[in-house]
C-alpha positions in Angstrom: 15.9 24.5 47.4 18.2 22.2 45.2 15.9 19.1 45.7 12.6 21.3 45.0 14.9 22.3 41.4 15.7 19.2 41.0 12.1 17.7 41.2 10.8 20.4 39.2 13.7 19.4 36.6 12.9 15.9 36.9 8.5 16.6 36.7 9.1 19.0 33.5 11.2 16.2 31.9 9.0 13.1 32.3 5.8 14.8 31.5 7.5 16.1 28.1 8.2 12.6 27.2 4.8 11.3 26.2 4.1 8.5 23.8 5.1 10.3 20.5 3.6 10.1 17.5 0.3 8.7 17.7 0.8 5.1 15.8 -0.6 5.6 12.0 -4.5 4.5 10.5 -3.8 3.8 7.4 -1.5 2.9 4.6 -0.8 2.8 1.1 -1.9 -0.3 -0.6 -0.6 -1.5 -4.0 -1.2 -5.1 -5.9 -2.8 -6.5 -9.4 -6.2 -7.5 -10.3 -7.7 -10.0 -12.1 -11.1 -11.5 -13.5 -11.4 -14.6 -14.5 -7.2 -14.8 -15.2 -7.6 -11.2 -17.2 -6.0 -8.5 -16.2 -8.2 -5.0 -15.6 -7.3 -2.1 -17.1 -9.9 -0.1 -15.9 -11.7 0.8 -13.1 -11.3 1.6 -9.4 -10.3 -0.3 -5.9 -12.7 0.9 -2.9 -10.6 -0.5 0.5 -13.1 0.4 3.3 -12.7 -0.6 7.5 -15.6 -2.8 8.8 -17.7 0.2 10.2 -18.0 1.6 6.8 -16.3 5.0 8.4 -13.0 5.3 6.5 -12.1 4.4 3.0 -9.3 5.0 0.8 -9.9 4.7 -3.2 -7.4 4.5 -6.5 -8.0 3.6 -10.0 -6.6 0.6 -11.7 -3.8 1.4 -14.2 -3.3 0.1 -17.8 -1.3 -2.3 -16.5 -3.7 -3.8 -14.2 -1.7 -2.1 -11.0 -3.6 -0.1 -8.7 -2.6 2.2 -5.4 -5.2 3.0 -2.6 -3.5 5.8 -1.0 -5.1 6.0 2.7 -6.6 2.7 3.5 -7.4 2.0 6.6 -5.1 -0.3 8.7 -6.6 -3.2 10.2 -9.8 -5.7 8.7 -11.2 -4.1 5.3 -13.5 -4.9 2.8 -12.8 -4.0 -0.6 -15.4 -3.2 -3.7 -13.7 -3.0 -7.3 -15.9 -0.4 -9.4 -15.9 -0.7 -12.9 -19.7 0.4 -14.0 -18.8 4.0 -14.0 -15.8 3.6 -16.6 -18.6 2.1 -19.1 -18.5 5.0 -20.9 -14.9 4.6 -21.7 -16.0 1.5 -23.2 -16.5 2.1 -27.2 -14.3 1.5 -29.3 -12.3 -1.0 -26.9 -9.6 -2.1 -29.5 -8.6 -1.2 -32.8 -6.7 -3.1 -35.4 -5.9 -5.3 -32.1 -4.6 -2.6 -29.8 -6.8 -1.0 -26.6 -7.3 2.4 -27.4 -7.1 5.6 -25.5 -10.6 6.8 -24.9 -11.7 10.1 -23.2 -8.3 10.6 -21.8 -7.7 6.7 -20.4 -5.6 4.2 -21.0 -7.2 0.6 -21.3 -9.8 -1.5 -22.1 -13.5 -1.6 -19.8 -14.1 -5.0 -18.3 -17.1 -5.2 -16.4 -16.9 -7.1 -13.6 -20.0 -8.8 -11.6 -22.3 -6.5 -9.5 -21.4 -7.8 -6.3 -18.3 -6.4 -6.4 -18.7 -2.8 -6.8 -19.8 -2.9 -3.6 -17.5 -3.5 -0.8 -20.7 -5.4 1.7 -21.2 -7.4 -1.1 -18.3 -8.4 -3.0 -17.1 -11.1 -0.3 -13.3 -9.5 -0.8 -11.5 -9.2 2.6 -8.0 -8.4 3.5 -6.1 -7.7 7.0 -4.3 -4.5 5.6 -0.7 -4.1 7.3 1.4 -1.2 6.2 2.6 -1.0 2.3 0.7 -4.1 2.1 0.7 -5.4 -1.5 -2.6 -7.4 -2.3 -3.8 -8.9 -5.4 -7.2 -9.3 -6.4 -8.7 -12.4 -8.4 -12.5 -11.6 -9.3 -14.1 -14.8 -10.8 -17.3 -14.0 -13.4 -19.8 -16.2 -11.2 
């Protein structure tokens, strides 16, 4: 009886000590982006995996810094989106400051099409976790 309590101890015990927490998917990712050596102020990074299946999204700050909350880990491509912050895009400075328009800070920049889509734009990183990546768009 004491080995068949035992064993049942021991059986309860093992199988309650399974991997853990599963590992994570995804991470935040921070950085800086640039076109042509200018910094963006407006816009939006697109960080997607390789299937086109997950995706994680944040816009770019006045300061040019950006943070893609739930990015998948692993081989991404990445799309930087400006055409939809056109309309932010008029008046861009006055008396030599970047105005506040419709509620955002910065100045529109439109970058090349290619990049506002992630199959096109060419932009690839291997994402780790809190990975810090910065972005240098050239106009050609």
């Amino acid at each position: 009886m004491r080995k068949a309590t035992l064993l049942l101890g021991f059986t309860i015990l093992v199988a309650g000590c399974g991997t853990g927490t599963p590992p994570p998917t995804d991470t935040v990712v921070t950085g800086k982006i640039t076109l042509d050596g200018v910094t963006l102020t407006m816009g939006e990074v697109v960080f997607e995996n390789e299937a086109g299946t997950l995706s994680g999204r944040g816009e770019i700050a006045s300061t040019g810094q950006f943070r893609v909350p739930s990015t998948p880990l692993g081989k991404v491509r990445a799309a930087v989106r400006t055409a939809n912050y056109a309309q932010y895009a008029k008046p861009q400075v006055k008396d030599g400051k970047p105005l506040t328009i419709g509620g955002r800070d910065g100045t529109y920049l439109a970058v090349p099409k290619k990049y506002e889509d992630a199959k096109s734009s060419g932009l690839t990183f291997d994402i780790t976790p809190d990975k810090v990546v910065d972005i240098v768009l050239t106009g050609k």
